[in-house]
RODO-2510 file (C-alpha; in nm, 4 decimals, decimal comma):
residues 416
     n   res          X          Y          Z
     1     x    15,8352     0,3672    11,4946
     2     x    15,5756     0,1125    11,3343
     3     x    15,6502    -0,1576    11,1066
     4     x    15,6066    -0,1503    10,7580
     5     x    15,4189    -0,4456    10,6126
     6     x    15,4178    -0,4405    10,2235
     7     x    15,1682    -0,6953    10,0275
     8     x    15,2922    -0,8349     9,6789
     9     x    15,0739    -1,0234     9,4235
    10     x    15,1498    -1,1426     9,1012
    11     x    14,9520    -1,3308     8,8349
    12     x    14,6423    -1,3429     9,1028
    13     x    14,2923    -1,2648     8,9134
    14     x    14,3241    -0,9735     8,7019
    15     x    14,6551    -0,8003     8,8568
    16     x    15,0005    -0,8728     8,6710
    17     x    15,2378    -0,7060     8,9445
    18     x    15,1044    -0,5520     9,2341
    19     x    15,3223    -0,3924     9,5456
    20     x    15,0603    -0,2461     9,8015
    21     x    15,2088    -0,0816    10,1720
    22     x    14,9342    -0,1298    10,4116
    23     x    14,9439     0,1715    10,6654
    24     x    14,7580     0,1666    10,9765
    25     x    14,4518     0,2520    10,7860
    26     x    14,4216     0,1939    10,4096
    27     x    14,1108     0,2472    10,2334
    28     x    14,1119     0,1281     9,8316
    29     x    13,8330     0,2518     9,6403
    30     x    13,7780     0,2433     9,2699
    31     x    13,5139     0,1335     9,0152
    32     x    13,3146    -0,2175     9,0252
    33     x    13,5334    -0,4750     8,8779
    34     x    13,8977    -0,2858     8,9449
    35     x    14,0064    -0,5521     9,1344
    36     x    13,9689    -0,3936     9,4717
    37     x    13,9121    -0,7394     9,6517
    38     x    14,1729    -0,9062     9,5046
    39     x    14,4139    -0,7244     9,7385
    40     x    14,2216    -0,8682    10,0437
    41     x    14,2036    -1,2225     9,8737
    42     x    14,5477    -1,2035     9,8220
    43     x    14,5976    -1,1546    10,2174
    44     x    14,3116    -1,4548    10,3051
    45     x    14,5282    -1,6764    10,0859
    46     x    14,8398    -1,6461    10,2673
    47     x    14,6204    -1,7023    10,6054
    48     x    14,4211    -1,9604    10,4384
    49     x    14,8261    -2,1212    10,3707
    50     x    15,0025    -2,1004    10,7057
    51     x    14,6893    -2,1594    10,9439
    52     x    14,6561    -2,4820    10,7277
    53     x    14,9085    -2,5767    10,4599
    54     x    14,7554    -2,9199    10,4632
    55     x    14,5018    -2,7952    10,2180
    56     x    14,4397    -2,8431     9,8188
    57     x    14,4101    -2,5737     9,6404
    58     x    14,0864    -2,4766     9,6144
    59     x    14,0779    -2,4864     9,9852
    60     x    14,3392    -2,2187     9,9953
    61     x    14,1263    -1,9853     9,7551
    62     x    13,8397    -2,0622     9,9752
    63     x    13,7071    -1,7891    10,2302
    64     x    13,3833    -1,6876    10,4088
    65     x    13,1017    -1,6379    10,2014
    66     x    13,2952    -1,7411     9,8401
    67     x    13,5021    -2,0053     9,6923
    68     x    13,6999    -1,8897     9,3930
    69     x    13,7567    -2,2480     9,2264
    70     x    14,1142    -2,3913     9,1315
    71     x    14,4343    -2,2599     9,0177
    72     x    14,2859    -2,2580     8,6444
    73     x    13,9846    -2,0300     8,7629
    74     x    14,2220    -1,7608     8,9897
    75     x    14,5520    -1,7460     8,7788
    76     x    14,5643    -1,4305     8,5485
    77     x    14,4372    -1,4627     8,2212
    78     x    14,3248    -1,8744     8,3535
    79     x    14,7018    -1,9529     8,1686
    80     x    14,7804    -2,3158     8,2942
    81     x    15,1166    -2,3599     8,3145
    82     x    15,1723    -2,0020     8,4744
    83     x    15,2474    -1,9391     8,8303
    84     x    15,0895    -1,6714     9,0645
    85     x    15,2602    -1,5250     9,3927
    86     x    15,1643    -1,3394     9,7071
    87     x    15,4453    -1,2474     9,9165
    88     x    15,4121    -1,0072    10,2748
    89     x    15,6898    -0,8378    10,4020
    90     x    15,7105    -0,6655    10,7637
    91     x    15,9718    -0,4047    10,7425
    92     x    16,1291    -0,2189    11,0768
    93     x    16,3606     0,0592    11,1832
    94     x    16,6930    -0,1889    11,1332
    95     x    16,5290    -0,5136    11,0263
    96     x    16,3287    -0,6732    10,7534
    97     x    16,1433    -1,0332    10,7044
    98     x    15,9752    -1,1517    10,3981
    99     x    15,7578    -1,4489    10,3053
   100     x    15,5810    -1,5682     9,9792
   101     x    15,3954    -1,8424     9,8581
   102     x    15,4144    -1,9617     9,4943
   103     x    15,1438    -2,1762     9,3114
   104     x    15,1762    -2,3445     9,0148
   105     x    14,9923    -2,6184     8,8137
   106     x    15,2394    -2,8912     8,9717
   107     x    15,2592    -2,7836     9,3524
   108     x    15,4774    -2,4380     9,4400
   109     x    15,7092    -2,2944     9,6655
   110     x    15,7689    -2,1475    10,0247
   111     x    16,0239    -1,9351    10,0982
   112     x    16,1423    -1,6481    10,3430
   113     x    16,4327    -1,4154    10,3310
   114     x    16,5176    -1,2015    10,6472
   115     x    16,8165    -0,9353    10,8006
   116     x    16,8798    -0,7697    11,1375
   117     x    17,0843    -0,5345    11,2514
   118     x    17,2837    -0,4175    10,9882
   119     x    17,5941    -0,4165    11,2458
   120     x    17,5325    -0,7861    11,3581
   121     x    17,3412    -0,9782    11,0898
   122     x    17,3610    -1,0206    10,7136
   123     x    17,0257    -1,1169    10,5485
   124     x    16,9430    -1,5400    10,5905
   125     x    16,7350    -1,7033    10,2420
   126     x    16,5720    -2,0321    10,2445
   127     x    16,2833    -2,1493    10,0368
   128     x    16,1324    -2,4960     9,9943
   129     x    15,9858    -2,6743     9,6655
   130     x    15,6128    -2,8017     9,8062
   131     x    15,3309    -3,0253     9,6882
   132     x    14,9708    -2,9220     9,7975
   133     x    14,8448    -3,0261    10,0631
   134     x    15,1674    -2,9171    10,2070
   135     x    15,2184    -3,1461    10,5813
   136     x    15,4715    -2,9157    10,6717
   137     x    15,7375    -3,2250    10,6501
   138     x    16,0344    -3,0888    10,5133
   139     x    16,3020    -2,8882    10,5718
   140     x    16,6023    -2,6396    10,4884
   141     x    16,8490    -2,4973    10,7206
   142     x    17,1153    -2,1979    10,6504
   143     x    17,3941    -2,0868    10,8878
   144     x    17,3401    -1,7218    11,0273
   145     x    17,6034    -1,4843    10,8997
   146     x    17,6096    -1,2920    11,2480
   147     x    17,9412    -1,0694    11,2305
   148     x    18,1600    -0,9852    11,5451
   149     x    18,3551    -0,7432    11,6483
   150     x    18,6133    -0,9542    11,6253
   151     x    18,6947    -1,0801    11,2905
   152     x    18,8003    -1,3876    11,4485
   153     x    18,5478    -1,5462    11,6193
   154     x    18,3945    -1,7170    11,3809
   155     x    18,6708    -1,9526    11,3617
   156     x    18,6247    -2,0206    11,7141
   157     x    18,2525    -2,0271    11,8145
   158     x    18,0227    -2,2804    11,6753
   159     x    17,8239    -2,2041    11,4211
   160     x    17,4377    -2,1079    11,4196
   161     x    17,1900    -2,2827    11,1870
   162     x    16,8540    -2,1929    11,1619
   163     x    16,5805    -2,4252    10,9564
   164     x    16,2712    -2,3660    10,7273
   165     x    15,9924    -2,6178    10,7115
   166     x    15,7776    -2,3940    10,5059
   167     x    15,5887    -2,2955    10,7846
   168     x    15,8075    -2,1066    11,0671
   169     x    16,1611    -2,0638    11,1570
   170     x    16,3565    -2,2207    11,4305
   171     x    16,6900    -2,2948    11,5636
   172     x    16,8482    -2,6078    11,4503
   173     x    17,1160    -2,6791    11,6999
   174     x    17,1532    -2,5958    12,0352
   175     x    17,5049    -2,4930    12,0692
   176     x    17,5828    -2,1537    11,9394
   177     x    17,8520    -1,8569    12,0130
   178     x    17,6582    -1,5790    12,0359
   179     x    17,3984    -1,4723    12,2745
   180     x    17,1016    -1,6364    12,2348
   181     x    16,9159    -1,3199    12,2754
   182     x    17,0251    -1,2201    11,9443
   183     x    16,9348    -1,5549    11,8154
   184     x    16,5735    -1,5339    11,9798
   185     x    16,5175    -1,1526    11,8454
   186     x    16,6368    -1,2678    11,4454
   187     x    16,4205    -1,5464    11,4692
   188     x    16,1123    -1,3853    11,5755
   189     x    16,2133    -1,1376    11,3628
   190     x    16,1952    -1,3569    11,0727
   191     x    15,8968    -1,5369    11,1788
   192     x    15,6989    -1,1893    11,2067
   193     x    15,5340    -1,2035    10,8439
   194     x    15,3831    -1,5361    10,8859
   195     x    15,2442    -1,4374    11,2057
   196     x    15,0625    -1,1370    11,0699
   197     x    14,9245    -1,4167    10,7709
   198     x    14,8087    -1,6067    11,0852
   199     x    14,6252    -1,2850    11,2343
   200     x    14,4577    -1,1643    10,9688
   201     x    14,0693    -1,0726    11,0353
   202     x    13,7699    -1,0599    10,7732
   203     x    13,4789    -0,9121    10,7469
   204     x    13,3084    -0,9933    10,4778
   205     x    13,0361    -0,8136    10,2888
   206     x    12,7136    -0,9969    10,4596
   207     x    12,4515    -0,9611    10,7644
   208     x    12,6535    -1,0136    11,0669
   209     x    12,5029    -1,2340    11,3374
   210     x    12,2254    -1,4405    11,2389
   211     x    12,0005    -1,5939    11,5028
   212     x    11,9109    -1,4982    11,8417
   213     x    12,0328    -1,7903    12,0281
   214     x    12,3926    -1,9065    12,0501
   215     x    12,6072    -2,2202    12,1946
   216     x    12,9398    -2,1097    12,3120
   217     x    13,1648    -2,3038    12,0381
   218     x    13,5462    -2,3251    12,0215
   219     x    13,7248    -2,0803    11,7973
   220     x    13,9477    -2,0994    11,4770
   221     x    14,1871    -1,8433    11,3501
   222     x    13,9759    -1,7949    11,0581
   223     x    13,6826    -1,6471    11,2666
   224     x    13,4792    -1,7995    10,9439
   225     x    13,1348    -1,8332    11,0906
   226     x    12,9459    -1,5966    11,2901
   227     x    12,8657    -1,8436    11,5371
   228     x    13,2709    -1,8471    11,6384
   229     x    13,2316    -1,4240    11,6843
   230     x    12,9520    -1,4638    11,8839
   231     x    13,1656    -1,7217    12,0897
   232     x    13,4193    -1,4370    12,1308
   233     x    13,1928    -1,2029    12,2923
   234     x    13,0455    -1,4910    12,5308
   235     x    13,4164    -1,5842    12,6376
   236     x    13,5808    -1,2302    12,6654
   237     x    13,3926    -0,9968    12,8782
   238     x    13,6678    -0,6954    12,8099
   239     x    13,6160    -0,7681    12,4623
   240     x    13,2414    -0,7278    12,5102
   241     x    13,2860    -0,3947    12,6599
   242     x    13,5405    -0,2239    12,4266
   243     x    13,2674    -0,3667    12,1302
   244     x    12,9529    -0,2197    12,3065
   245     x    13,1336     0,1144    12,3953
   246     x    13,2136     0,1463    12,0034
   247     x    12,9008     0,0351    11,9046
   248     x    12,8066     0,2898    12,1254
   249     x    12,9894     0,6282    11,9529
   250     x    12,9248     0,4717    11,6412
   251     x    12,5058     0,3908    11,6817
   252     x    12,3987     0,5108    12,0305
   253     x    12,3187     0,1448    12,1074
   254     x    12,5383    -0,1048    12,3864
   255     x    12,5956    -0,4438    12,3027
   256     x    12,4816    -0,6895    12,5867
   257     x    12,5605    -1,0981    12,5903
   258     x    12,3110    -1,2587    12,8336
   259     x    12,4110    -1,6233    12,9132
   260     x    12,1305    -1,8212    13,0375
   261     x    12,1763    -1,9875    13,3430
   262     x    12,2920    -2,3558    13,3506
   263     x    12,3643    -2,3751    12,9844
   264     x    12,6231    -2,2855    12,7178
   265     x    12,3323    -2,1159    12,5553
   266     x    12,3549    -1,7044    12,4890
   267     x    12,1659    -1,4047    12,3736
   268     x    12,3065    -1,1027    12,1646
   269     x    12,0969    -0,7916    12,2869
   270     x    12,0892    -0,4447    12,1191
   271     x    12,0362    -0,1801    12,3742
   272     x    11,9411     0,1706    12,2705
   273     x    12,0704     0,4393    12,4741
   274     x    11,8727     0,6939    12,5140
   275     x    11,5339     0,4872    12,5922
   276     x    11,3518     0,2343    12,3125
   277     x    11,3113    -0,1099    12,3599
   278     x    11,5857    -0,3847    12,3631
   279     x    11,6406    -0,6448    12,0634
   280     x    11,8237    -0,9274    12,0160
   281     x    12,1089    -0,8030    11,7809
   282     x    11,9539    -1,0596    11,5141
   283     x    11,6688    -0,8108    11,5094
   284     x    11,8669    -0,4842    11,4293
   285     x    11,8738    -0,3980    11,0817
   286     x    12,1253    -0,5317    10,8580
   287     x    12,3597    -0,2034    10,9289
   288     x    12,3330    -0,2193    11,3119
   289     x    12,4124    -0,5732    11,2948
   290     x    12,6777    -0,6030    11,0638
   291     x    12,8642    -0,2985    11,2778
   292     x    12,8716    -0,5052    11,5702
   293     x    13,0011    -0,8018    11,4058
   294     x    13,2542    -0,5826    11,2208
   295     x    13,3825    -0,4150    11,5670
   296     x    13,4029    -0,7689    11,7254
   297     x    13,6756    -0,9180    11,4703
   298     x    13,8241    -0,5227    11,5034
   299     x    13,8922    -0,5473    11,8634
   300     x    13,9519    -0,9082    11,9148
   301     x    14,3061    -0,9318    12,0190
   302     x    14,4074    -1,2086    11,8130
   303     x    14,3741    -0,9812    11,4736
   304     x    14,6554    -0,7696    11,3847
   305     x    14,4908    -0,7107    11,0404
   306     x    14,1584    -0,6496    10,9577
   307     x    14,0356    -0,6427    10,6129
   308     x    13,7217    -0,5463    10,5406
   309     x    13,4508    -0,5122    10,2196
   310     x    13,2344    -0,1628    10,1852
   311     x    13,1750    -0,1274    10,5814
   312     x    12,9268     0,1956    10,4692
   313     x    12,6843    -0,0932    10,3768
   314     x    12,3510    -0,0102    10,5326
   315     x    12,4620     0,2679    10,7190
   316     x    12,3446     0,6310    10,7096
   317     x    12,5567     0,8693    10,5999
   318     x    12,5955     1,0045    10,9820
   319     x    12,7054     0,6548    11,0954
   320     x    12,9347     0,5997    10,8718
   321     x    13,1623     0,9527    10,9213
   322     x    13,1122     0,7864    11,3013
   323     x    13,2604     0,4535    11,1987
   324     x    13,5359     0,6466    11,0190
   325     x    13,6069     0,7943    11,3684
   326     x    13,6115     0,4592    11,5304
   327     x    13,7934     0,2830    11,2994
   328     x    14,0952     0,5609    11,3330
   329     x    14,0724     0,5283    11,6585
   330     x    14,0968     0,1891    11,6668
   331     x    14,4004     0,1397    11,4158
   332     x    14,6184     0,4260    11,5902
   333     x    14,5776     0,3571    11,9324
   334     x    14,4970    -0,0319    11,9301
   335     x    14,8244    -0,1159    11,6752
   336     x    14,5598    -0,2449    11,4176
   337     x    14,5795    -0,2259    11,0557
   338     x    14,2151    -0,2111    10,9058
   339     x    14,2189    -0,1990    10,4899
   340     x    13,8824    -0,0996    10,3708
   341     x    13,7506    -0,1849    10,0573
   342     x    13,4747     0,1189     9,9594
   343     x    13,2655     0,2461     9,7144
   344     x    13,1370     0,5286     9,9821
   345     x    13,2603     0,8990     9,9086
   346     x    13,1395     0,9781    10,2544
   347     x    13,3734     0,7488    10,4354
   348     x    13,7063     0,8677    10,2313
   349     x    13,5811     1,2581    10,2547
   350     x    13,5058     1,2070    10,6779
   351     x    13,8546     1,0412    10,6745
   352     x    14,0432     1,3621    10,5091
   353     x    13,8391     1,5506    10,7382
   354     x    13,9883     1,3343    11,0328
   355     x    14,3360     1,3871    10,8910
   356     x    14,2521     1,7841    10,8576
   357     x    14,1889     1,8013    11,2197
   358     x    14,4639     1,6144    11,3474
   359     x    14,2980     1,3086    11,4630
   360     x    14,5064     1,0979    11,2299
   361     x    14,8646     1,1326    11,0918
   362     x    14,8867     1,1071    10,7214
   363     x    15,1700     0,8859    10,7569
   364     x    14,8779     0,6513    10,9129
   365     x    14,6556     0,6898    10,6293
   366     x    14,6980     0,5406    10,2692
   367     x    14,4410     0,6106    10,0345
   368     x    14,4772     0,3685     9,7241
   369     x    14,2624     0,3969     9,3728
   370     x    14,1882     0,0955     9,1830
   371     x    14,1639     0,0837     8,8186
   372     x    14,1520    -0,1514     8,5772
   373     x    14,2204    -0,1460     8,1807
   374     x    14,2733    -0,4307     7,9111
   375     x    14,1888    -0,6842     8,1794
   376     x    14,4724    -0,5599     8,3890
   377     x    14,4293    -0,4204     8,7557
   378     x    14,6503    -0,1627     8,8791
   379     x    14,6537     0,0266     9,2254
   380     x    14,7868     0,3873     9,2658
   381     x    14,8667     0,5011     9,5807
   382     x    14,7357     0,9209     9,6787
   383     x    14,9184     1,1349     9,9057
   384     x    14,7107     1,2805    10,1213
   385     x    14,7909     1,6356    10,2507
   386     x    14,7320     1,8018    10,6272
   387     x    14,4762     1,9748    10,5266
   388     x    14,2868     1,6925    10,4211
   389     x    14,3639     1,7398    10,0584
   390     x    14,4327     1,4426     9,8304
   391     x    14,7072     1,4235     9,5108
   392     x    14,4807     1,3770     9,1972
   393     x    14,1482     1,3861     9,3560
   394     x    13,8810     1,1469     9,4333
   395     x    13,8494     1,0554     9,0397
   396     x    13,5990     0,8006     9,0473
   397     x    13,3634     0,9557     9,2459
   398     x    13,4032     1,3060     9,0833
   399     x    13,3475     1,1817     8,7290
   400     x    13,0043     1,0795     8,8102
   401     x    12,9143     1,4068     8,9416
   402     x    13,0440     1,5473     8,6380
   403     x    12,7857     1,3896     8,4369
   404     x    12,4807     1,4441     8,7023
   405     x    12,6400     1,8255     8,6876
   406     x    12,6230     1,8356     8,3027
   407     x    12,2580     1,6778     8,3071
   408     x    12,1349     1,9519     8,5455
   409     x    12,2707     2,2314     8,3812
   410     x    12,1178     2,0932     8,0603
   411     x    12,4644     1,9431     7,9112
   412     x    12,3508     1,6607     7,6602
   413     x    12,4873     1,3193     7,7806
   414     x    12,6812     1,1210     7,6038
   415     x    12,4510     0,8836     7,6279
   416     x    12,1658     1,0951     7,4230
***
């Protein structure tokens, strides 16, 4: 069975209270201005916070291709002395672990709360009062409440401590009466929703690679410039195939990195399968490109979560009901969770239609609509069926074609 991992946001941009479960493949769609990428900021935040916690704030809302300002600028309603929240939980079959980061005018807290095995482990809390930049410099510690079968014990075996320091979980002492094996599986356990901040991939809404010369370069967990993708590709040849075999499916093309000799120097080549001439990817059009930037974060084995703004971008209709194929593909049988920000009724209609034909469970599926009223954005999540049905329709794409239907069947607008 899967985790669960469960994203929470409160007073972030225009969303009061917001609880989103991100299945292996969630796709949020709505109109312009629902608040669709606030769900994904909300994620780069948290990565932003525990790949660097040494950071101001603006830093924090800062991410490829935008900076969002200060607290004033992000917090709901710009209310100064309010707080906002993003927490991330990763739920499994008989444990749970939750993180989340406050920020307020005057610095914020960091806290996590986890459980085990209901048999052997009562849930741990610890939480720390920060200033930003956070060095990571203090601490908290809490005894684990780790029952026996004998209701003894305890009085007997030393106790086990564990300690917070905002940033991970560890053990504070070394002496302890219970197998450390239980120890080691509680505290990776509880350390499991900070490492999925950590992982988390973006691809943001912008031409992929951009020249047709690289320098192998050393890598962040951010992945923030395309110069550090490129690098991947260069460094990891099985990570150059799985990309150029997708690319492949997706837009008949392979994906080729030629180093040149002597150098750190490297090409990107475009390779079209079925005859044409060879381009550096830099010379593919902006949909061709962008694809093979967007696979490379994907597959990269470093990202356990992928978000991702309107991947359709530039891409036929055709290509993208192929992407939707890859990308299910990829999230089922890679253990990737991809959340797709669209505006494209072709990729959520060739997605039922994967779920219809049993490519995909629709337990691996979440289809979430974005709406927003009074300045407030909400996100409702719709069941999808087996036969690739889905509760309360695809309402903001079907309410324009109501009004292109009423104009050609000679309906006055409302706009007349």
């Amino acid at each position: 069975m899967s985790d669960k991992y469960t994203l929470q946001l409160e007073n972030f941009r225009s969303i009061r209270d917001a609880t989103v479960e991100i299945a292996p493949l969630t796709v949020i769609y709505g109109a312009n201005g629902s608040g669709k990428s606030s769900l994904i900021y909300g994620l780069l935040t948290l990565r932003n916070f525990f790949n660097n916690p040494a950071q101001n704030v603006p830093s924090l809302f800062s991410y490829p291709t935008i900076s969002l300002g200060g607290l004033r600028e992000v917090i709901r309603n710009h209310i100064e002395d309010a707080q906002l929240s993003l927490s991330l939980t990763v739920l499994g079959e008989d444990r749970a672990s939750r993180v989340w980061l406050s920020i307020a005018n005057f610095g914020g807290q960091v806290g996590v709360e986890f459980s085990g095995p209901n048999r052997d482990f009562q849930p741990a809390y610890m939480s720390l009062d920060i200033p930003f930049p956070y060095r990571g410099d203090q601490q908290t510690s809490v005894r684990l409440n780790l029952a026996t079968s004998d209701e003894f014990a305890h009085l007997t075996a030393p106790p086990a401590y564990v300690n917070w320091n905002g940033i991970s979980v560890g053990l504070e002492q070394d002496e302890y009466g219970v197998d450390p094996s239980v120890l080691v599986r509680n505290i990776r356990n509880a350390n499991s929703p900070m490492g999925l901040a950590r992982s988390v991939g973006f691809v943001p809404l912008r031409r992929g690679f951009a020249t047709p010369v690289y320098s192998v370069s050393n890598v962040t967990p951010t992945l923030a410039s395309d110069v550090e993708v490129a690098s991947l590709l260069a460094t990891d040849r099985f990570l150059e195939y799985s990309v150029s075999q997708y690319l492949e499916s997706v837009a008949d093309r392979q994906l080729r990195v030629r180093m040149q000799v002597g150098t750190s120097l490297f090409n990107l080549d475009s390779v079209p399968i079925n005859g044409g001439v060879p381009v550096s990817i830099v010379n593919e059009g902006f949909g061709i490109n962008q694809l093979a930037h967007m696979l490379t974060i994907c597959l990269y084995g470093d990202t356990k979560l992928v978000a991702i703004e309107e991947p359709e971008i530039h891409l036929h209709p055709s290509m993208v009901r192929k992407l939707v194929h890859a990308m299910a593909e990829i999230a089922t049988e890679r253990d990737k969770r991809i959340i797709v920000s669209t505006h494209s009724e072709t990729f959520v209609l060739a997605l039922l239609a994967q779920i219809a034909d049993g490519k995909i469970g629709v337990d691996d599926v979440s289809f979430i609509f974005a709406e927003k009223e009074d300045g407030e954005s909400t996100f409702t999540k719709q069941e999808a069926t087996q036969d690739g049905q889905i509760s309360g329709g695809l309402r903001s794409f079907i309410a324009s074609e109501l009004e292109d239907m009423a104009i050609l069947f000679g309906e006055p607008s409302e706009t007349s």
